[in-house]
mmCIF file of the N, C-alpha and C atoms, coordinates in Angstrom:
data_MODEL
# 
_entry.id   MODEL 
# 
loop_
_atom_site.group_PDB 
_atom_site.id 
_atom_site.type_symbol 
_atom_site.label_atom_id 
_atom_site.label_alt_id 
_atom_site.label_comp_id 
_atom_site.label_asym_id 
_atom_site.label_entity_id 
_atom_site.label_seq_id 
_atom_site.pdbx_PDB_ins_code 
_atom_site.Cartn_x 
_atom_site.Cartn_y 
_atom_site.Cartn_z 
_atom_site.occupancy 
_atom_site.B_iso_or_equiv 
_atom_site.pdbx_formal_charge 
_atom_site.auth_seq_id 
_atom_site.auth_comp_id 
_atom_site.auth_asym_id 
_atom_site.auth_atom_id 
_atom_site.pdbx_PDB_model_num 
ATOM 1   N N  . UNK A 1 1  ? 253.811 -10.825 35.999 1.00 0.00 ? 1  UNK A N  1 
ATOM 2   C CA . UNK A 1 1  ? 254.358 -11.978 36.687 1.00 0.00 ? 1  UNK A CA 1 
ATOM 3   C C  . UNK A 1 1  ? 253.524 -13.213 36.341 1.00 0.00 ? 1  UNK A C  1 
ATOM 4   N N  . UNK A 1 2  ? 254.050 -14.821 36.092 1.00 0.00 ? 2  UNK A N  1 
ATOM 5   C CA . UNK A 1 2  ? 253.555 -15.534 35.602 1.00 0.00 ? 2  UNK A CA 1 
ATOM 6   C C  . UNK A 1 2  ? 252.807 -16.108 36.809 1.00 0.00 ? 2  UNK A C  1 
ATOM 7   N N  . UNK A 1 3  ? 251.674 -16.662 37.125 1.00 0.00 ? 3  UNK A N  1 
ATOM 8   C CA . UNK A 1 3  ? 251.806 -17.381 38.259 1.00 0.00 ? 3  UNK A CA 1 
ATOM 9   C C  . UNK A 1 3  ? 252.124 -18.927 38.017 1.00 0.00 ? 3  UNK A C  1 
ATOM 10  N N  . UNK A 1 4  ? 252.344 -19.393 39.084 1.00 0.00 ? 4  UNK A N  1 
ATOM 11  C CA . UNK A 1 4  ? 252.900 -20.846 39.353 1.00 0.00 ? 4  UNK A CA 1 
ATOM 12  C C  . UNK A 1 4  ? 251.455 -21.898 39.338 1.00 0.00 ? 4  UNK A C  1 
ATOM 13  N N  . UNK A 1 5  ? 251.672 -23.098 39.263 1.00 0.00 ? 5  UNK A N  1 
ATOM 14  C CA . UNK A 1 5  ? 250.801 -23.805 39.539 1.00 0.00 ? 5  UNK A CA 1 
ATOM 15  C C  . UNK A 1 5  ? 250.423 -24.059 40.697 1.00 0.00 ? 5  UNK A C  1 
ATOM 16  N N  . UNK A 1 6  ? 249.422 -24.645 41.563 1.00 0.00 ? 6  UNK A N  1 
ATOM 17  C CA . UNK A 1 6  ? 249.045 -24.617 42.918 1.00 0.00 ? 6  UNK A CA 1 
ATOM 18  C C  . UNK A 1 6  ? 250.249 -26.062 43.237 1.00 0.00 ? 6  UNK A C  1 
ATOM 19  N N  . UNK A 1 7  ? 250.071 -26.977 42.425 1.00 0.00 ? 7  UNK A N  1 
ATOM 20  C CA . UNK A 1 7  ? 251.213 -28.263 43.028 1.00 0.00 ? 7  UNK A CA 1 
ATOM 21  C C  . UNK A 1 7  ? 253.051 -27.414 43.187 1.00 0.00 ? 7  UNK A C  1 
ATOM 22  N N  . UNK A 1 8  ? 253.350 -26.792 42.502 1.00 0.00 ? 8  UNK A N  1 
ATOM 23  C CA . UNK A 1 8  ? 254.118 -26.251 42.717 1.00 0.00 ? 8  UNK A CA 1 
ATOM 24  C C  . UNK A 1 8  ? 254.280 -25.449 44.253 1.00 0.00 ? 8  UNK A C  1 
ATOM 25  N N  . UNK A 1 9  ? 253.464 -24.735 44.277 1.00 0.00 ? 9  UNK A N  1 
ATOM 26  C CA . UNK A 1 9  ? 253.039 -23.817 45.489 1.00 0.00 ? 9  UNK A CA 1 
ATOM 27  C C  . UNK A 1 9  ? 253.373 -24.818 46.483 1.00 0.00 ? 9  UNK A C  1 
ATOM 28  N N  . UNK A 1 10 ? 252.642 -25.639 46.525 1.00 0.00 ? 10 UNK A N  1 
ATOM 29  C CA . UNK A 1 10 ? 252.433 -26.668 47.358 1.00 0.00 ? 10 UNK A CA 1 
ATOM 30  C C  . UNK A 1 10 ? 253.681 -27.409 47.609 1.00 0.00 ? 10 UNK A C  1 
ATOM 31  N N  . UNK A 1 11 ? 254.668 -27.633 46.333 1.00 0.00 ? 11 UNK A N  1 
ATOM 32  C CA . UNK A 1 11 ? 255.854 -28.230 46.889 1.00 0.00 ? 11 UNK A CA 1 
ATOM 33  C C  . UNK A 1 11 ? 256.599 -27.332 47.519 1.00 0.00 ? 11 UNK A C  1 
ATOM 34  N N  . UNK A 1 12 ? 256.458 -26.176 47.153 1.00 0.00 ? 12 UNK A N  1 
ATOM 35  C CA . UNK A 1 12 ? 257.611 -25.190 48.099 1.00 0.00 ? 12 UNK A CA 1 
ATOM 36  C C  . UNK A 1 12 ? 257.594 -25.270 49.608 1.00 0.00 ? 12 UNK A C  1 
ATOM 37  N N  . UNK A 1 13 ? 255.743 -25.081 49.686 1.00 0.00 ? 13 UNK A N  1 
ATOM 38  C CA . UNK A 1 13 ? 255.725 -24.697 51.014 1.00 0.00 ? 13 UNK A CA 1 
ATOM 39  C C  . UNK A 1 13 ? 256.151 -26.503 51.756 1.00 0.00 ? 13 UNK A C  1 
ATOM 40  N N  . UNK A 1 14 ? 255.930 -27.365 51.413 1.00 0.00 ? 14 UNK A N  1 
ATOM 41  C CA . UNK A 1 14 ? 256.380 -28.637 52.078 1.00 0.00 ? 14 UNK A CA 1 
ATOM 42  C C  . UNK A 1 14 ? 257.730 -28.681 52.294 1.00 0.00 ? 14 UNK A C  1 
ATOM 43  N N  . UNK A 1 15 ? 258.444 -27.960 51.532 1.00 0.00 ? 15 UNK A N  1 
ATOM 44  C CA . UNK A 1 15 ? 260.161 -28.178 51.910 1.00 0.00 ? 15 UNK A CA 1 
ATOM 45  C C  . UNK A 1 15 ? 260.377 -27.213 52.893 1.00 0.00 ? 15 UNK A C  1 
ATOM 46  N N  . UNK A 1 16 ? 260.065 -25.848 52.679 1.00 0.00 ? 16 UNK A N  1 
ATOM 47  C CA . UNK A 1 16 ? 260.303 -24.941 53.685 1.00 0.00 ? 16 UNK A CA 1 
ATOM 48  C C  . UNK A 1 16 ? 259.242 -25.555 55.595 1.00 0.00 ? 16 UNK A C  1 
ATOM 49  N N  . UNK A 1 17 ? 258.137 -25.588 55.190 1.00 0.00 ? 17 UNK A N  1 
ATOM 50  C CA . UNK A 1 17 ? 257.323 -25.955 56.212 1.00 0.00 ? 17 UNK A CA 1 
ATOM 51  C C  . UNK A 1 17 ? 257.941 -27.230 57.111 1.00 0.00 ? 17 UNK A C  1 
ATOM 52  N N  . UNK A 1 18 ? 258.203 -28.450 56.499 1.00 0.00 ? 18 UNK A N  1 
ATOM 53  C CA . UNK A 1 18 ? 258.792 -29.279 56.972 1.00 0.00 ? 18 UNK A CA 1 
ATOM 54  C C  . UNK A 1 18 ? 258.146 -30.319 57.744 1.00 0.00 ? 18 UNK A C  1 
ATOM 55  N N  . UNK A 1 19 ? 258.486 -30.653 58.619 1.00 0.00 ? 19 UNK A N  1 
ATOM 56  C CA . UNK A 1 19 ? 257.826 -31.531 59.650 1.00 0.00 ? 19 UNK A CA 1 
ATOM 57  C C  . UNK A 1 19 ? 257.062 -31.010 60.702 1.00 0.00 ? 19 UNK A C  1 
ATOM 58  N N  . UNK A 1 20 ? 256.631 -29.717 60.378 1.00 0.00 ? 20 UNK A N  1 
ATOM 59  C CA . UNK A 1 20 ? 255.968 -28.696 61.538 1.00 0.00 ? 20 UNK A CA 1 
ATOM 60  C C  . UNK A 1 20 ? 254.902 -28.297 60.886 1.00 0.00 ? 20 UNK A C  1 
ATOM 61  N N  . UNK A 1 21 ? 254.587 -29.215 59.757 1.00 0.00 ? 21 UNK A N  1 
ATOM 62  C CA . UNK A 1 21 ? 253.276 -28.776 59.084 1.00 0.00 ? 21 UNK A CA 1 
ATOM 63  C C  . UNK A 1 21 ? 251.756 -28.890 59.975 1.00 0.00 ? 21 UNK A C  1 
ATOM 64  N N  . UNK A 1 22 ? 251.220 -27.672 60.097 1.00 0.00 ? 22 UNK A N  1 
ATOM 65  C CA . UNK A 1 22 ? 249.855 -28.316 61.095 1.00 0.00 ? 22 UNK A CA 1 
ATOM 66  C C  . UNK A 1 22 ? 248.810 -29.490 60.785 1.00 0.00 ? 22 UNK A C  1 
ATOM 67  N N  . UNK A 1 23 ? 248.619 -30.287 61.666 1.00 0.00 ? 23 UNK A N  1 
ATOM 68  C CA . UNK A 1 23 ? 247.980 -31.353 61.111 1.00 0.00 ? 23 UNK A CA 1 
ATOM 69  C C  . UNK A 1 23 ? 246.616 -30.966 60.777 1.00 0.00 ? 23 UNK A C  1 
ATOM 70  N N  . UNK A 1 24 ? 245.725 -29.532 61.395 1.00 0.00 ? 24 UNK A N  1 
ATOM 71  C CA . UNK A 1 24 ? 244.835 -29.395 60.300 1.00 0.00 ? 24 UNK A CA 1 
ATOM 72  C C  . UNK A 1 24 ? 245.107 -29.160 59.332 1.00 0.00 ? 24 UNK A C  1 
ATOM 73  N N  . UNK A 1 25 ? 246.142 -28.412 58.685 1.00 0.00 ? 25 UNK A N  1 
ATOM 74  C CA . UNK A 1 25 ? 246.496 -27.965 57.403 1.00 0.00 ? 25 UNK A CA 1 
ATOM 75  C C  . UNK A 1 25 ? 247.136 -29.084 56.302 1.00 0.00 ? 25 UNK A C  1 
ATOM 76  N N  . UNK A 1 26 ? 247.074 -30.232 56.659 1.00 0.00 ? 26 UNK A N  1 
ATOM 77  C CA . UNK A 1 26 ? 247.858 -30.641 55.853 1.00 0.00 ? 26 UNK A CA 1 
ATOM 78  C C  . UNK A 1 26 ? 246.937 -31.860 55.006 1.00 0.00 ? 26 UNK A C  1 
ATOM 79  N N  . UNK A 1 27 ? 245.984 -31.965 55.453 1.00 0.00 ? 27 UNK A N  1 
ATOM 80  C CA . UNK A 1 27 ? 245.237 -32.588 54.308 1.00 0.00 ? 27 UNK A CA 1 
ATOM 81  C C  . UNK A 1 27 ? 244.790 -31.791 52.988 1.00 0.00 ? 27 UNK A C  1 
ATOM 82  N N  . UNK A 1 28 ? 244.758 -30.635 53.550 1.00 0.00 ? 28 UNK A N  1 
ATOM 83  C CA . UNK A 1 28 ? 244.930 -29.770 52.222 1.00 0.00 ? 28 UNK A CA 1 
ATOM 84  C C  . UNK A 1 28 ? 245.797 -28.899 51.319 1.00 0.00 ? 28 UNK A C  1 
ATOM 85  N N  . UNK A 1 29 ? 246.893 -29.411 52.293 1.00 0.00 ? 29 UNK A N  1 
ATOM 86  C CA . UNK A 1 29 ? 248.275 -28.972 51.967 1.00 0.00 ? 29 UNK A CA 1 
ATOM 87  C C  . UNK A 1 29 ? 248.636 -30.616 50.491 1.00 0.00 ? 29 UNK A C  1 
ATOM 88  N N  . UNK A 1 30 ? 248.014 -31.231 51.112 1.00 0.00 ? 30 UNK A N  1 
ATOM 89  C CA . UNK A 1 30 ? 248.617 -32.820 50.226 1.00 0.00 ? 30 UNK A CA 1 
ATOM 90  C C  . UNK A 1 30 ? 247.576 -32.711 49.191 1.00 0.00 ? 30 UNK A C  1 
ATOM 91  N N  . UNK A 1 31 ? 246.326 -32.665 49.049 1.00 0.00 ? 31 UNK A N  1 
ATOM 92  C CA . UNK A 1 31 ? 245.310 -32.374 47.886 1.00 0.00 ? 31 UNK A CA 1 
ATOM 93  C C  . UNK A 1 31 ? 245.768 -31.285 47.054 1.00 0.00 ? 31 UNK A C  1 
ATOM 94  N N  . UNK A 1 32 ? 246.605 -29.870 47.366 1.00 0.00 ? 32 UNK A N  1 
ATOM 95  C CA . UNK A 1 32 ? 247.249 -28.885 46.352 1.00 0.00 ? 32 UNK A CA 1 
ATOM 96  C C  . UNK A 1 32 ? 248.169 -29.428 45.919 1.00 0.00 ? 32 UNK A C  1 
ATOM 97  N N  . UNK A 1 33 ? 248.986 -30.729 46.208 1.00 0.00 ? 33 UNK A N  1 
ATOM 98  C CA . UNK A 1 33 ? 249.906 -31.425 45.301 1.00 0.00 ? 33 UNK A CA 1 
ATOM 99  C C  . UNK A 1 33 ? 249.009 -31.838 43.909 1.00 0.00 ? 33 UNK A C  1 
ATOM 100 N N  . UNK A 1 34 ? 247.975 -32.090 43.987 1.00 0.00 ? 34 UNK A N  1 
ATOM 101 C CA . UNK A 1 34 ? 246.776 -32.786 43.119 1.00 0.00 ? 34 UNK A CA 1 
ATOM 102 C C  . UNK A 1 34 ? 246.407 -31.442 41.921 1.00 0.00 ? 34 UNK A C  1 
ATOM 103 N N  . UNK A 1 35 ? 247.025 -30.263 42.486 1.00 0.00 ? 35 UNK A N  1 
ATOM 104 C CA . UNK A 1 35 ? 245.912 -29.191 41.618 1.00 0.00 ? 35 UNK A CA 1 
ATOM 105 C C  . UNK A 1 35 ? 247.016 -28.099 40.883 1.00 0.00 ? 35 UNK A C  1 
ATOM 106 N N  . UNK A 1 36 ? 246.585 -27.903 39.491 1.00 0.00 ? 36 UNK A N  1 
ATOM 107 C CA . UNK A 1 36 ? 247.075 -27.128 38.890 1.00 0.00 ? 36 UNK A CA 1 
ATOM 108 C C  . UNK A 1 36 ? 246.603 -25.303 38.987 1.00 0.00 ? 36 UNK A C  1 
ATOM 109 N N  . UNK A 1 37 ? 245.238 -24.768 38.833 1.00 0.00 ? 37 UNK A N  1 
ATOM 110 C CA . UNK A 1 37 ? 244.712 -23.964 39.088 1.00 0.00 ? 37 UNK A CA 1 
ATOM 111 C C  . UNK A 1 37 ? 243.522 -24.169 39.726 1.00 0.00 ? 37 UNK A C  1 
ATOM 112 N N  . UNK A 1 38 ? 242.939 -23.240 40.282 1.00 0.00 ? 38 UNK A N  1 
ATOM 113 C CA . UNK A 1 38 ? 242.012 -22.962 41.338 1.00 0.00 ? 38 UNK A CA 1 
ATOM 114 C C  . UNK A 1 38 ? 240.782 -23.686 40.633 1.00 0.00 ? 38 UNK A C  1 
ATOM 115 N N  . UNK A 1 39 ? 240.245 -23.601 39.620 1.00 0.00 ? 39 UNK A N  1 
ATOM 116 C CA . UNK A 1 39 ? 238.698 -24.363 38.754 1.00 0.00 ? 39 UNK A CA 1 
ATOM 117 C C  . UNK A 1 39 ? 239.317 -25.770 38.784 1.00 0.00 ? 39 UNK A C  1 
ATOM 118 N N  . UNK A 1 40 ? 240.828 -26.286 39.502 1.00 0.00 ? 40 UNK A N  1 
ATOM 119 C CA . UNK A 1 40 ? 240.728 -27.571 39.142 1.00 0.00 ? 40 UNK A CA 1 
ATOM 120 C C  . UNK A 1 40 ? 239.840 -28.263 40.221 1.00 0.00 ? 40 UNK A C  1 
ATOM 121 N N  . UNK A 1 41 ? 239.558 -29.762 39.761 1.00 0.00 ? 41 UNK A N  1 
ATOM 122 C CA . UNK A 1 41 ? 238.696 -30.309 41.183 1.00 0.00 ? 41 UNK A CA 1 
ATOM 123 C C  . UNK A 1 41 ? 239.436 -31.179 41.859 1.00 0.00 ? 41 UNK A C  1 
ATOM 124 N N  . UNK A 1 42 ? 239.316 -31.648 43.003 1.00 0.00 ? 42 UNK A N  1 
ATOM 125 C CA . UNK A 1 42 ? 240.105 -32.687 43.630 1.00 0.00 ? 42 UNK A CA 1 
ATOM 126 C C  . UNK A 1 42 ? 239.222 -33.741 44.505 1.00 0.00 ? 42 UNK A C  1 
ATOM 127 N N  . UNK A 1 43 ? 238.880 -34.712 44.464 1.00 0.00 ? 43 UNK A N  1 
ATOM 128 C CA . UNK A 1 43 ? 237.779 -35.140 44.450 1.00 0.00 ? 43 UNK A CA 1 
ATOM 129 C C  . UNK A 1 43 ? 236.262 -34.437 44.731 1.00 0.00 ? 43 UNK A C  1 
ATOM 130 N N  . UNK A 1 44 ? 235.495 -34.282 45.460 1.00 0.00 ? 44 UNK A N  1 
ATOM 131 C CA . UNK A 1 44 ? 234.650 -33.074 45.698 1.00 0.00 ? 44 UNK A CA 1 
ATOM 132 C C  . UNK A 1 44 ? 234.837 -32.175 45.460 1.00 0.00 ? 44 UNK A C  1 
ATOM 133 N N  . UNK A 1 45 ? 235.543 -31.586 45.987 1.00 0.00 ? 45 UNK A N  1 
ATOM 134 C CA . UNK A 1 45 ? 236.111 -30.164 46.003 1.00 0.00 ? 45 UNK A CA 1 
ATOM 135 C C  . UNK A 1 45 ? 237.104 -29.490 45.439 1.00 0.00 ? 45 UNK A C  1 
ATOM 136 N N  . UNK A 1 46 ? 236.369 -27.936 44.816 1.00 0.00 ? 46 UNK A N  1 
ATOM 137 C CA . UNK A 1 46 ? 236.961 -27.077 43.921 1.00 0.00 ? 46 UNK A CA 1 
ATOM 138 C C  . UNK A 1 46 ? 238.210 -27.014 44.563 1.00 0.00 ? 46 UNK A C  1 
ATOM 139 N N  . UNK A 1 47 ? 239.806 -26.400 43.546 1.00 0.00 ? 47 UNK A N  1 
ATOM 140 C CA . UNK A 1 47 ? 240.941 -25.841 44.210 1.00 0.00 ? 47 UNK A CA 1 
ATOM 141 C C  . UNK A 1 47 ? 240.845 -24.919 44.994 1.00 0.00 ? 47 UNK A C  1 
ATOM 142 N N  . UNK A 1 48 ? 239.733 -23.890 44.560 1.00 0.00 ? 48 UNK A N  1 
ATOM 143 C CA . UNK A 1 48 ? 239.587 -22.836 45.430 1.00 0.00 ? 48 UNK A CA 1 
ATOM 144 C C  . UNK A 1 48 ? 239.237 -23.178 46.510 1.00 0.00 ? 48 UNK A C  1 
ATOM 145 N N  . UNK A 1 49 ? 238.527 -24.031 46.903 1.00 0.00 ? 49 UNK A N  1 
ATOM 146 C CA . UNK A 1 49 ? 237.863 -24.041 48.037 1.00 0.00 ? 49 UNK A CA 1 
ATOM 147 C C  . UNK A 1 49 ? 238.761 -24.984 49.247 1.00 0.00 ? 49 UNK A C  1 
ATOM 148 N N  . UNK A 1 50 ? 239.832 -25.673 48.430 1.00 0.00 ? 50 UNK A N  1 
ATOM 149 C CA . UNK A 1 50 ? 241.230 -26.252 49.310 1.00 0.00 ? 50 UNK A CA 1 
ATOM 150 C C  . UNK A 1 50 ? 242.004 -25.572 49.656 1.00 0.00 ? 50 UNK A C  1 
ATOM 151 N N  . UNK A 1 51 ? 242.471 -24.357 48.490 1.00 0.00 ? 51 UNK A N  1 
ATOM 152 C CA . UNK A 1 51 ? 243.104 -23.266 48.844 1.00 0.00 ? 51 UNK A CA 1 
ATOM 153 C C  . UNK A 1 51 ? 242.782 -22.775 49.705 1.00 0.00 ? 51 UNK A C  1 
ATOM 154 N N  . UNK A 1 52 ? 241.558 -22.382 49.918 1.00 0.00 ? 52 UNK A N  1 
ATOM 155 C CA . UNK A 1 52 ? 241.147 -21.499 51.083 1.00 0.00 ? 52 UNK A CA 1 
ATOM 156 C C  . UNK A 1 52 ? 240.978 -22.190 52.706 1.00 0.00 ? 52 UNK A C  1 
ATOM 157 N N  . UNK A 1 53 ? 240.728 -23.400 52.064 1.00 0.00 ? 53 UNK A N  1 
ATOM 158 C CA . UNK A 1 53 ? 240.731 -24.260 53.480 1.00 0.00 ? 53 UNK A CA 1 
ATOM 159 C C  . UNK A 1 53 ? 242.407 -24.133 54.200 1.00 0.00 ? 53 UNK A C  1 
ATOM 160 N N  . UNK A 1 54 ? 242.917 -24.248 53.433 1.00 0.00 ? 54 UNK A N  1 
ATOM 161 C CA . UNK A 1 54 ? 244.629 -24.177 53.559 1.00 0.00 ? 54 UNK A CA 1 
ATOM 162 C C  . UNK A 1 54 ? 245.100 -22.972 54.327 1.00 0.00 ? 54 UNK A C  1 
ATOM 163 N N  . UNK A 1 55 ? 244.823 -21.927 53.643 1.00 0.00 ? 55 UNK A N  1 
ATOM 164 C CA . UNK A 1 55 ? 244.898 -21.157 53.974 1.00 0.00 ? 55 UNK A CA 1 
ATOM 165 C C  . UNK A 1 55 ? 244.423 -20.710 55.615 1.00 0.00 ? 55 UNK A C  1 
ATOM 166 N N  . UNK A 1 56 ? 243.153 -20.794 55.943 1.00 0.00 ? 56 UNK A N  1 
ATOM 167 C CA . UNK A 1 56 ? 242.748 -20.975 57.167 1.00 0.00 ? 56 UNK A CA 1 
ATOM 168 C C  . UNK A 1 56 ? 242.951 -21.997 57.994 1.00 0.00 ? 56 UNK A C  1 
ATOM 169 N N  . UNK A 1 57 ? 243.947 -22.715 57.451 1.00 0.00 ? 57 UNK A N  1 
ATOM 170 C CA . UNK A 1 57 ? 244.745 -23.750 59.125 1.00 0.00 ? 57 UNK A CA 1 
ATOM 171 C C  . UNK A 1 57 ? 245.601 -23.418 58.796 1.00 0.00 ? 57 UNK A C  1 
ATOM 172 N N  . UNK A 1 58 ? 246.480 -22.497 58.103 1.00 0.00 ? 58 UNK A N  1 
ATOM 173 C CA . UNK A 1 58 ? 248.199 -22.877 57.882 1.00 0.00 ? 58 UNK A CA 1 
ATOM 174 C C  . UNK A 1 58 ? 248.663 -21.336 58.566 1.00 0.00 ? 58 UNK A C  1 
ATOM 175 N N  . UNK A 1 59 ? 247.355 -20.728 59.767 1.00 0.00 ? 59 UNK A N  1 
ATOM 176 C CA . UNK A 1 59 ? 247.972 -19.839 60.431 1.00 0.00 ? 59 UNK A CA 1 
ATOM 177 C C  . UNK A 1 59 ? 249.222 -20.239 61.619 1.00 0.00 ? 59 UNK A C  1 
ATOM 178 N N  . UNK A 1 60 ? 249.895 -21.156 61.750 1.00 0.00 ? 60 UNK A N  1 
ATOM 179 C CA . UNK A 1 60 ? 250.776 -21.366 62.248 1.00 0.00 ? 60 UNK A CA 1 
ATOM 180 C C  . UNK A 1 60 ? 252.021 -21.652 61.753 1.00 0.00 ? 60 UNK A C  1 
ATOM 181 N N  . UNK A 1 61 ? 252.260 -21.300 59.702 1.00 0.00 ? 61 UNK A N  1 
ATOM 182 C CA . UNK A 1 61 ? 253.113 -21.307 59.118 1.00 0.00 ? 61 UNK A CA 1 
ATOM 183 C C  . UNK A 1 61 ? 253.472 -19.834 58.630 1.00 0.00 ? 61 UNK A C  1 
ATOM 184 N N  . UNK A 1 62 ? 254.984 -19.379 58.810 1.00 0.00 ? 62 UNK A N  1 
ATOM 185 C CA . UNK A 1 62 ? 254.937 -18.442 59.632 1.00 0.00 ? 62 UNK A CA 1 
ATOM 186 C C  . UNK A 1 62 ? 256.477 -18.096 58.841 1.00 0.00 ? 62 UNK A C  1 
ATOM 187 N N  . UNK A 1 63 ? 256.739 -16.794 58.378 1.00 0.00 ? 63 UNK A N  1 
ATOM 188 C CA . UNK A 1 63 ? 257.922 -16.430 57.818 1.00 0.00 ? 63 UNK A CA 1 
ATOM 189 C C  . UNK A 1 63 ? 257.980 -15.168 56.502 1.00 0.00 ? 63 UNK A C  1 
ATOM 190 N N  . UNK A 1 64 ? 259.251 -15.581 56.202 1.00 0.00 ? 64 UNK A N  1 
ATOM 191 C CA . UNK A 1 64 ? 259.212 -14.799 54.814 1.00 0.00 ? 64 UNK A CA 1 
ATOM 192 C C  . UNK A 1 64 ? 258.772 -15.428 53.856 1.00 0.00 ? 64 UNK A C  1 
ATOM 193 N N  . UNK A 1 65 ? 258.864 -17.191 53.278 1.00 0.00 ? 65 UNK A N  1 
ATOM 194 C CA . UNK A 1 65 ? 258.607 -17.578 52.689 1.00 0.00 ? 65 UNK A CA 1 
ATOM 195 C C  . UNK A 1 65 ? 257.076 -18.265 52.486 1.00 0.00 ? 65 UNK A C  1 
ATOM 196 N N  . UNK A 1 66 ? 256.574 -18.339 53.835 1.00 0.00 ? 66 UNK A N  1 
ATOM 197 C CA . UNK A 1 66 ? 255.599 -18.620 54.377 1.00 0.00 ? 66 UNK A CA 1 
ATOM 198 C C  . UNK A 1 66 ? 254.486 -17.054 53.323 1.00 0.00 ? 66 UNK A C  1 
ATOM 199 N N  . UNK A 1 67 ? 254.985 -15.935 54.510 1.00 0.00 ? 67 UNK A N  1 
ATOM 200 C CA . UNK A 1 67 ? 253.762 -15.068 53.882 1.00 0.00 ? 67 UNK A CA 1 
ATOM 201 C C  . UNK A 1 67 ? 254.087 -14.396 52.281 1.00 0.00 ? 67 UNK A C  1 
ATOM 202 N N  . UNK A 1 68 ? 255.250 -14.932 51.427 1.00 0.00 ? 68 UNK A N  1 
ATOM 203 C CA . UNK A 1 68 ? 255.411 -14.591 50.087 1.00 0.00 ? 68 UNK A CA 1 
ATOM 204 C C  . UNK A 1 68 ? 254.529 -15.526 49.458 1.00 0.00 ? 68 UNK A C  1 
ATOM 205 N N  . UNK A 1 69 ? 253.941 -16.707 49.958 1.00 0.00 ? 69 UNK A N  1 
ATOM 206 C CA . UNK A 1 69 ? 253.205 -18.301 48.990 1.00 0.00 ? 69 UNK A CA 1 
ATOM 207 C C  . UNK A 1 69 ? 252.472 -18.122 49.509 1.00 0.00 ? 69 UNK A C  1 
ATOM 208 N N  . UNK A 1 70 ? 251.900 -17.430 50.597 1.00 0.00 ? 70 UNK A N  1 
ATOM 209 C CA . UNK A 1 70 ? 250.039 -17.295 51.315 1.00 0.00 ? 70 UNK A CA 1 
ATOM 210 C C  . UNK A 1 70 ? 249.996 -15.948 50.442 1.00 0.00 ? 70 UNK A C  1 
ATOM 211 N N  . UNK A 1 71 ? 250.571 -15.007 50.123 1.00 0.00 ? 71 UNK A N  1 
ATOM 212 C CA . UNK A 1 71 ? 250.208 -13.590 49.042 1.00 0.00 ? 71 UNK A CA 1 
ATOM 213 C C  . UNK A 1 71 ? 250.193 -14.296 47.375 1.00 0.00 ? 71 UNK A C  1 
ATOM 214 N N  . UNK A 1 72 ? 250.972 -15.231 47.122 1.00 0.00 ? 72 UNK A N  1 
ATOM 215 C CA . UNK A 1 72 ? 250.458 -15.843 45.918 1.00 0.00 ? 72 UNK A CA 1 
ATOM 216 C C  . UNK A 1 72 ? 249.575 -17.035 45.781 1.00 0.00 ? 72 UNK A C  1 
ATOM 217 N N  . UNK A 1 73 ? 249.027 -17.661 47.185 1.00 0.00 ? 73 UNK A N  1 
ATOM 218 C CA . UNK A 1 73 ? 248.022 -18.218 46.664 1.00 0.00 ? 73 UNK A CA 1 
ATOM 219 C C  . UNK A 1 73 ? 246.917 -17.582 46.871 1.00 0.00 ? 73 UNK A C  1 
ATOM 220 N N  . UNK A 1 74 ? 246.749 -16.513 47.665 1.00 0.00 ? 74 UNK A N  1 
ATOM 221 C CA . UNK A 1 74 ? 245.531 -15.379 47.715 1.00 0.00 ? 74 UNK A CA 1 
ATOM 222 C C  . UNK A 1 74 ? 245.305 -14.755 46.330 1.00 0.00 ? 74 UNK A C  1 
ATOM 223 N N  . UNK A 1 75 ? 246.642 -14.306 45.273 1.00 0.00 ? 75 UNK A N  1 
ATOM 224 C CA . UNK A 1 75 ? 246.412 -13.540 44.554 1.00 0.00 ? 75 UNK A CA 1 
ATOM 225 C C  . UNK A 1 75 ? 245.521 -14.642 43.319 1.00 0.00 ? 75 UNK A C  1 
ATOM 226 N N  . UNK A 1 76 ? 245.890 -16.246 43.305 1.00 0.00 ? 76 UNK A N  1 
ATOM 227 C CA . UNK A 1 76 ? 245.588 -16.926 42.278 1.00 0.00 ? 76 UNK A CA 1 
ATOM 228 C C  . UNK A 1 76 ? 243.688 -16.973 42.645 1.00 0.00 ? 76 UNK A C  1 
ATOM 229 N N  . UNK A 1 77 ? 243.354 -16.734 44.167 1.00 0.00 ? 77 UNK A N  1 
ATOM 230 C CA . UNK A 1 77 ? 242.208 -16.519 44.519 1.00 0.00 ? 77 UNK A CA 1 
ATOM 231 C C  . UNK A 1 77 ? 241.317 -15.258 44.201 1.00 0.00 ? 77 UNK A C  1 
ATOM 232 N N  . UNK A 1 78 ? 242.315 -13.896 43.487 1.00 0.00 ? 78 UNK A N  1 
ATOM 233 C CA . UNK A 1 78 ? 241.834 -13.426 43.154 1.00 0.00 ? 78 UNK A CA 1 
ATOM 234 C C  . UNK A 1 78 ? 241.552 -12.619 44.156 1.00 0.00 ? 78 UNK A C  1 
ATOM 235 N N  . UNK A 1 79 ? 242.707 -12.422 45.121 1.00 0.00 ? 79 UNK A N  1 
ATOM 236 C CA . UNK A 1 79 ? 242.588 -11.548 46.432 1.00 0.00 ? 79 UNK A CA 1 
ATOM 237 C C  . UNK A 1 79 ? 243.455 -10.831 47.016 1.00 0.00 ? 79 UNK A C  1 
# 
């Protein structure tokens, strides 16, 4: 399976997520618009380390499509 780019990732989950995006999650929901793979940087900080920030506020995004793009941005983490 190919993986996707993280801005990609990132646009999906903004259409599905919607206007119910958590406001901790979404400053790093808008910086993965910025990132292609995980070694990319976004100002300070590694992709990985947005990803993962993301990941740990976006426990209130919630579904099928939700936990199919949190299992592929874990897997681009290498997890």
């Amino acid at each position: 399976m190919n993986t996707r780019p993280i801005n990609e990732i990132a646009s999906e989950i903004y259409q599905n997520w919607g206007s119910k995006i958590n406001f901790a999650a979404k400053p790093y929901l808008k910086a993965m618009t910025f990132l292609d793979k995980p070694t990319d940087k976004y100002i300070h900080d590694s992709g990985r380390e947005i990803v993962l920030l993301f990941l740990c506020n976006a426990t209130t995004y919630r579904g099928e499509t939700a936990r199919r793009v949190k299992a592929e941005l874990k897997k681009l983490l290498g997890g």
